[in-house]
C-alpha positions in Angstrom: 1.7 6.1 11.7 4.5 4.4 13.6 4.8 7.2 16.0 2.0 9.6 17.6 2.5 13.0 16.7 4.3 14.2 20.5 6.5 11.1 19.7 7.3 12.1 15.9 8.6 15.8 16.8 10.3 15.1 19.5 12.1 12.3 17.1 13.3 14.9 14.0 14.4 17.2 17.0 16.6 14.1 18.6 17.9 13.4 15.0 18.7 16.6 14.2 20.6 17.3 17.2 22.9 13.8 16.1 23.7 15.9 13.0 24.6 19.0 14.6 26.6 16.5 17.1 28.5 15.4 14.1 28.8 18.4 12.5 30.0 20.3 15.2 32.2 16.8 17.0 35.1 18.6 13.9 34.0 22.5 14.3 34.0 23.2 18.2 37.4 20.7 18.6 39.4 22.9 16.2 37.8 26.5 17.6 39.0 25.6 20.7 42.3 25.2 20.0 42.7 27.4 16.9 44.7 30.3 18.4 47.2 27.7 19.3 47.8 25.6 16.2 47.8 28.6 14.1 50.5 29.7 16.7 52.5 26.4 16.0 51.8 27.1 12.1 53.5 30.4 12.1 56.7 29.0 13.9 56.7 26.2 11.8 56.4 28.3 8.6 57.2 32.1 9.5 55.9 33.0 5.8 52.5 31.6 6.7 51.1 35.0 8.5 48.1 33.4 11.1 46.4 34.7 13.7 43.5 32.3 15.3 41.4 35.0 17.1 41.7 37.3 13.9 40.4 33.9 12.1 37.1 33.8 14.6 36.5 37.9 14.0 36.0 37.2 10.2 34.3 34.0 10.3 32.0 35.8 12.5 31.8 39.0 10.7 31.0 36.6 7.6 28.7 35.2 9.6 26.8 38.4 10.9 26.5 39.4 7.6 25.3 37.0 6.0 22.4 36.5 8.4 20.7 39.2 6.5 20.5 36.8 3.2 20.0 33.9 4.5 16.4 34.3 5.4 16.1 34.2 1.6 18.2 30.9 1.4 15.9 29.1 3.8 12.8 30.3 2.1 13.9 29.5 -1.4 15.2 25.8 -0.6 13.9 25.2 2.6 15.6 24.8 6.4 16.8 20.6 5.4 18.9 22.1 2.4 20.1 25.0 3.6 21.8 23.2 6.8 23.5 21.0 4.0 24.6 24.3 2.1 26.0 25.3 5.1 28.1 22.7 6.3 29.5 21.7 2.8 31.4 25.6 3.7 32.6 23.6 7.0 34.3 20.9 4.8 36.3 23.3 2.6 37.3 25.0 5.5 38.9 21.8 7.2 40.4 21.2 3.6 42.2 24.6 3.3 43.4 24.2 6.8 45.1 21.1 5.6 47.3 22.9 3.1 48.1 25.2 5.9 48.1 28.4 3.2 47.1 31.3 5.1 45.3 33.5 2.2 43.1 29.8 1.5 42.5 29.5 5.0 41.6 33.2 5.7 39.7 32.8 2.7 37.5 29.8 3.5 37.2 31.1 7.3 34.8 34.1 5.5 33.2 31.1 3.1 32.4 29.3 6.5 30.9 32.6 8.2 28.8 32.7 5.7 27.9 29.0 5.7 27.1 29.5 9.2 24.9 31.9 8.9 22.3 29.7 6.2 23.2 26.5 8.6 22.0 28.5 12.2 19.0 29.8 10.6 17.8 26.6 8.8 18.3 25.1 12.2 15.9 27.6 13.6 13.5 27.8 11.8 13.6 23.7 11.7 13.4 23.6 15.5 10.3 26.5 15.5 8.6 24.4 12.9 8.9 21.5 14.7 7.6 22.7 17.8 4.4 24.0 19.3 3.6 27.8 19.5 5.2 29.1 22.4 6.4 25.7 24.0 10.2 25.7 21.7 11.9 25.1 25.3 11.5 21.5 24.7 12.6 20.9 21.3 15.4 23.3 21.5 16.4 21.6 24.7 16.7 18.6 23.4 18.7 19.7 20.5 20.9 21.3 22.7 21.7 18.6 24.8 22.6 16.6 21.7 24.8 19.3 20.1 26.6 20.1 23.0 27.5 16.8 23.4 30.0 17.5 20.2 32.2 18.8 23.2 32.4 15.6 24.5 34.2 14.3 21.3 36.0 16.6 19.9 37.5 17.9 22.5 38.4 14.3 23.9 40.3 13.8 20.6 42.0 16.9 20.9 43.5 16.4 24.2 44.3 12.5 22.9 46.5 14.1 20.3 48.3 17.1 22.0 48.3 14.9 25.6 52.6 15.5 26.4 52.9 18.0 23.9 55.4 20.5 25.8 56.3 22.3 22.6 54.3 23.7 19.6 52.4 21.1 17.8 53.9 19.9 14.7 52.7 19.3 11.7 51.9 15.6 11.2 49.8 16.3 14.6 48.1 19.0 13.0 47.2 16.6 9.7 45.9 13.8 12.3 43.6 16.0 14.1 42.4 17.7 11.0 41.8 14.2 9.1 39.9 12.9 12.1 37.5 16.5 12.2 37.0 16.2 8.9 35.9 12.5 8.7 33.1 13.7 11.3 31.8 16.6 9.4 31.3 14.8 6.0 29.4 11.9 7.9 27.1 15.3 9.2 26.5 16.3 6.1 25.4 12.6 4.6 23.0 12.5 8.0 21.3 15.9 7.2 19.8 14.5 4.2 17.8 12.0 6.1 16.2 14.7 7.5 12.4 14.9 7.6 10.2 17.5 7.1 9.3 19.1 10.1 5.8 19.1 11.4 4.6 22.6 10.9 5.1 22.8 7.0 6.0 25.7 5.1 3.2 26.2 3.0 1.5 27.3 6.6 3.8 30.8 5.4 3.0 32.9 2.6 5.7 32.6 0.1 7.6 35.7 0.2 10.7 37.2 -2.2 14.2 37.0 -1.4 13.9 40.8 -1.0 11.0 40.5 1.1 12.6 37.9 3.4 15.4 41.2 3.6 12.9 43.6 4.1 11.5 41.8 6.7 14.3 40.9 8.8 15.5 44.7 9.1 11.6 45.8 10.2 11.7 43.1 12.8 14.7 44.0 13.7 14.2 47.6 14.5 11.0 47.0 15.9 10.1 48.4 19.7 10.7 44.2 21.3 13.8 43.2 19.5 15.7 46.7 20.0 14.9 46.1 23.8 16.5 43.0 23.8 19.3 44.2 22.0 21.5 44.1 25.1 21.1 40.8 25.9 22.2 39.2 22.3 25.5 41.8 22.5 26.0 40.0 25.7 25.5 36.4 24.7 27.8 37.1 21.1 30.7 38.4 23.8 30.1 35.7 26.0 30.4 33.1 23.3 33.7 34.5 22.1 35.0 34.2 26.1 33.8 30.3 25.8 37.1 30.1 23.1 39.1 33.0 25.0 38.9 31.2 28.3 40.2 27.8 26.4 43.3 29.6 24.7 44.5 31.1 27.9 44.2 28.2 29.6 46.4 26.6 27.1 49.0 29.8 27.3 49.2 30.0 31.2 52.2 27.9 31.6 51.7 28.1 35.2 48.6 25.5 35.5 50.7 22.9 33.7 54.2 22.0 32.0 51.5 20.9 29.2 49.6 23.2 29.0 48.1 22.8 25.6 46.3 19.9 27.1 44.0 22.6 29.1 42.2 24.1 26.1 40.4 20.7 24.9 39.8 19.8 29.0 38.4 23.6 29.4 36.0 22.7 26.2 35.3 19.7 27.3 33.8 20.8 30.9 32.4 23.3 28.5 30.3 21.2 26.4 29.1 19.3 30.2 27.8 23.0 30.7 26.1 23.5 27.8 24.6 19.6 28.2 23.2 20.6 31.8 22.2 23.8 30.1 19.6 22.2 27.5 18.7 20.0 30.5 17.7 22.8 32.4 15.8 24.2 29.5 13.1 21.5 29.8 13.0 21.0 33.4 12.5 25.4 34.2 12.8 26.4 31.2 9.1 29.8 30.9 9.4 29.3 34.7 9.8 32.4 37.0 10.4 33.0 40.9 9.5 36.6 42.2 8.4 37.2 38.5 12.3 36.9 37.3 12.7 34.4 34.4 14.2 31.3 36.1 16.5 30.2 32.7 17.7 34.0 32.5 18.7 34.4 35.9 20.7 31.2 35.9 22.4 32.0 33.0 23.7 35.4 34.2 24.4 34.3 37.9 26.6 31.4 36.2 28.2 33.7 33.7 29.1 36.3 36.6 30.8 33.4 38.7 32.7 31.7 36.4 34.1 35.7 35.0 35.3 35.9 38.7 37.1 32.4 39.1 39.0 33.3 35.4 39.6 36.9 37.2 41.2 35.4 40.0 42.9 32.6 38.8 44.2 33.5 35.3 47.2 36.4 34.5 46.1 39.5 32.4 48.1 38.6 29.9 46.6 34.9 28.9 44.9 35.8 26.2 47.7 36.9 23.8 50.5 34.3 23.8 52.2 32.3 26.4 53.1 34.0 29.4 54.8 32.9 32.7 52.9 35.5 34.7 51.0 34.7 38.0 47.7 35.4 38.6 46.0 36.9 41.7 45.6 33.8 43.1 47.0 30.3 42.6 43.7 28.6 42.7 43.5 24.8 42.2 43.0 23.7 38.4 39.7 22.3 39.6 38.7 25.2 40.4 39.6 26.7 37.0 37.6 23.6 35.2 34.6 24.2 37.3 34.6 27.8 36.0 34.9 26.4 32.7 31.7 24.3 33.5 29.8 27.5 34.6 30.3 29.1 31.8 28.9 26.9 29.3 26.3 26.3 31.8 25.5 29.9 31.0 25.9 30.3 27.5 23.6 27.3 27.0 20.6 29.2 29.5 20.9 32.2 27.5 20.4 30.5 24.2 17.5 28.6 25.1 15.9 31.5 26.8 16.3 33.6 23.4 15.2 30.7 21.2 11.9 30.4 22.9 11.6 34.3 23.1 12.0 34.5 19.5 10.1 31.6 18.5 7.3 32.8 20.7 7.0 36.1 19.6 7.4 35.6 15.6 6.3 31.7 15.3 5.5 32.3 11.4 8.6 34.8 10.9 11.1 32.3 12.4 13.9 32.9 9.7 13.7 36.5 9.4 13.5 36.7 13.4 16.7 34.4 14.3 18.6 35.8 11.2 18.2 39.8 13.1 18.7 38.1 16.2 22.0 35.6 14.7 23.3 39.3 13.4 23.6 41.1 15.9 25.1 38.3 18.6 27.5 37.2 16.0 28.4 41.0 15.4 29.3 41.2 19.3 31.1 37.8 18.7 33.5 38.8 16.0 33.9 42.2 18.2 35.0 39.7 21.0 37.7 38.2 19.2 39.0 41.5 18.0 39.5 42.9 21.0 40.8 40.1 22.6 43.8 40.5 20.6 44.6 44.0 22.3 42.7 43.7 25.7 43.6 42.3 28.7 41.9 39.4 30.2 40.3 41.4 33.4 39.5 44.1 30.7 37.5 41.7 28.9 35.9 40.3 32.1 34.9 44.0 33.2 33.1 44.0 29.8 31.5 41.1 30.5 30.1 41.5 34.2 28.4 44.8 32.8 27.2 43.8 29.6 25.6 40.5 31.8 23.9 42.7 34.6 22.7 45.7 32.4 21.1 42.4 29.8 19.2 40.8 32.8 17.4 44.4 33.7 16.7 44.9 30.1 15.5 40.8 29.4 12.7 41.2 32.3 11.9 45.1 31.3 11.0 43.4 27.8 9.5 40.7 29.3 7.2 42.6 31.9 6.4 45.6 29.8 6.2 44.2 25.9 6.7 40.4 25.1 5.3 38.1 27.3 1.7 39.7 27.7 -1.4 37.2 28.4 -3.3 38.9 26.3 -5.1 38.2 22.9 -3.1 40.4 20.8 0.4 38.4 21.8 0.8 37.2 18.9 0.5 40.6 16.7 -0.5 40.3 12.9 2.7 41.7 11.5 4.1 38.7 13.0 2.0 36.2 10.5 4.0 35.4 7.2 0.9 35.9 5.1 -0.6 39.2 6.6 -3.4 37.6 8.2 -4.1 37.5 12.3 -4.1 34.2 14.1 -7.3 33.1 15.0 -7.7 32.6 18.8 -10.7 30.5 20.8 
């Protein structure tokens, strides 16, 4: 073999994080700035009814529902084909926003929800198959670092293009950056079919029906472990809405900037550092604990709760909604603003790790049917965010936030003290083995 087994997984998980990078270099550059060139769409063409936070609610309900069928997806063609499925949806979506039709675009941002849904969950299972029982901090570290670094990018070219844009962003703007996004995600989808197979193969899981797969997602879903941790995946879906909230009202507070536009793709790009430092610190603490508090956890929420108080302090109420010349409660230094940025991608990227190894950890056999209840209900709270964002204030949001953060740490280390994290032969229960049977221990 040209590369030792250590060496081999820890390549497919480094070459699957380049296709996410790709895939993702044209997704997470137009999230971030979608509330804003829908905004310059509907000036533009008043007949063309768009509204880019309404857009992320769909896609996300899409995606929340389709979380419950794509177990069956990734069982009946397997985690390499189902993360091409998914991001052909990605392509259309880019294609429809080219023609700038809002009933195509509305359209296609369901189509993508649901695309997202087969992609997240092939990429889970993927990483849990490619990694040892109960060590997924590494490889999902390293494909975070990787996929975060789409940030980089995407949100570089974005701020290229609307750099000394004091007005809305016109059309042939809008064509460039889309052309550009696009280019990326079709290369993404050429490198997901050199793809190998990961190391733990799938005939290690009893073959099970598409209604099985169902079946089984809504009993480990309802179980006594995952409806503890319940709090904590409501809290990471409305934190990862705030990651795009935070980037449109920068980009509406005219106060930080006569261009302000050019704040959205600089918030997402201290965003995507975040997230990078995030999957760093996912292999270097990452099942660690001090005073028996999980090290990744506590991180995540002390970084989430800081960066919630910088955007308290130095953002108006109304930033969310539409550009506004209001003044916030303090005139803080943009830095300061950026750094809160950082933090908060910091976070998000803690909290995913943490779940990903909790998940893969407690149903290593089950991985589709656990991350697709888990995907469900963190992409329910998600597409809740976004809804509400359009009628909320900002602090009201960040009020949400603080105490959905707090009450998810006491309930994480409940779970882990009292149920999941057990030393004790039985960890690994035998409703948690595809096929039925227990897992033999030495």
């Amino acid at each position: 073999m040209m590369f030792t087994v250590p060496s081999s997984r820890l390549m497919k998980d480094v070459y699957l994080g380049l296709c996410f990078m790709m895939i993702f270099a044209s997704k997470s550059g137009l999230d971030n700035v979608t509330k804003t060139v829908t905004t310059s769409i509907e000036k533009d063409d008043p007949s063309c009814h768009l509204d880019g936070y309404i857009m992320a609610g769909i896609g996300y309900t899409a995606l929340s529902a389709g979380m419950w069928f794509s177990p069956a997806i990734v069982a009946a063609i397997g985690p390499k084909f189902a993360m091409v499925l998914g991001t052909i949806t990605f392509v259309f979506f880019l294609l429809t926003m080219l023609a700038e039709q809002s009933l195509w675009i509305y359209f296609s941002t369901a189509l993508t929800g649901f695309g997202g849904s087969v992609l997240w969950t092939g990429q889970a299972t993927y990483t849990v198959l490619n990694s040892e029982i109960g060590r997924v901090y590494r490889g999902i570290g390293v494909f975070w670092i990787l996929y975060q670094s789409s940030h980089f990018l995407s949100n570089l070219i974005v701020y290229l293009i609307f750099n000394d844009v004091h007005r809305s962003i016109d059309r042939s703007m809008r064509l460039q950056l889309e052309l550009i996004l696009l280019c990326f995600n079709v290369v993404g989808v050429l490198m997901l079919f050199g793809l190998r197979p990961p190391l733990r193969s799938k005939h290690e899981n009893a073959v099970r029906s598409p209604f099985s797969e169902i079946l089984k997602s809504f009993k480990i879903l309802f179980s006594p472990k995952m409806m503890i941790l319940i709090v904590s995946m409501i809290s990471m879906g409305l934190h990862f809405a705030f990651l795009h909230i935070l980037c449109a009202s920068m980009g509406f507070s005219k106060y930080l900037s006569a261009n302000s536009k050019e704040l959205a793709p600089l918030c997402g790009l201290l965003q995507g550092i975040g997230e990078v430092f995030g999957g760093v610190s996912s292999i270097v603490i990452g099942g660690k604990t001090v005073f028996n508090l999980r090290s990744q956890m506590t991180s995540a929420v002390l970084c989430n709760i800081l960066s919630y108080i910088i955007v308290f302090l130095a953002l108006p109420n109304t930033a969310p909604q539409t550009y506004t010349d209001d003044l916030p409660i303090m005139m803080l230094p943009i830095w300061v603003l950026v750094f809160g940025a950082f933090l908060s991608g910091f976070g998000d990227a803690c909290l995913q790790t943490e779940m990903y190894n909790c998940l893969g950890t407690m149903y290593p056999n089950d991985s589709p049917s656990a991350f697709a209840a888990f995907k469900f209900i963190r992409f329910t709270a998600t597409a809740s965010g976004f809804y509400y964002s359009e009628y909320l204030g900002l602090y009201t949001q960040l009020i949400i936030l603080i105490t959905m953060n707090v009450i998810s740490w006491i309930l994480y280390h409940c779970a882990q003290w009292f149920s999941i994290n057990t030393a004790s032969k039985d960890e690994i229960q035998p409703d948690n083995v595809s096929d039925g049977r227990t897992i033999e221990t030495k």
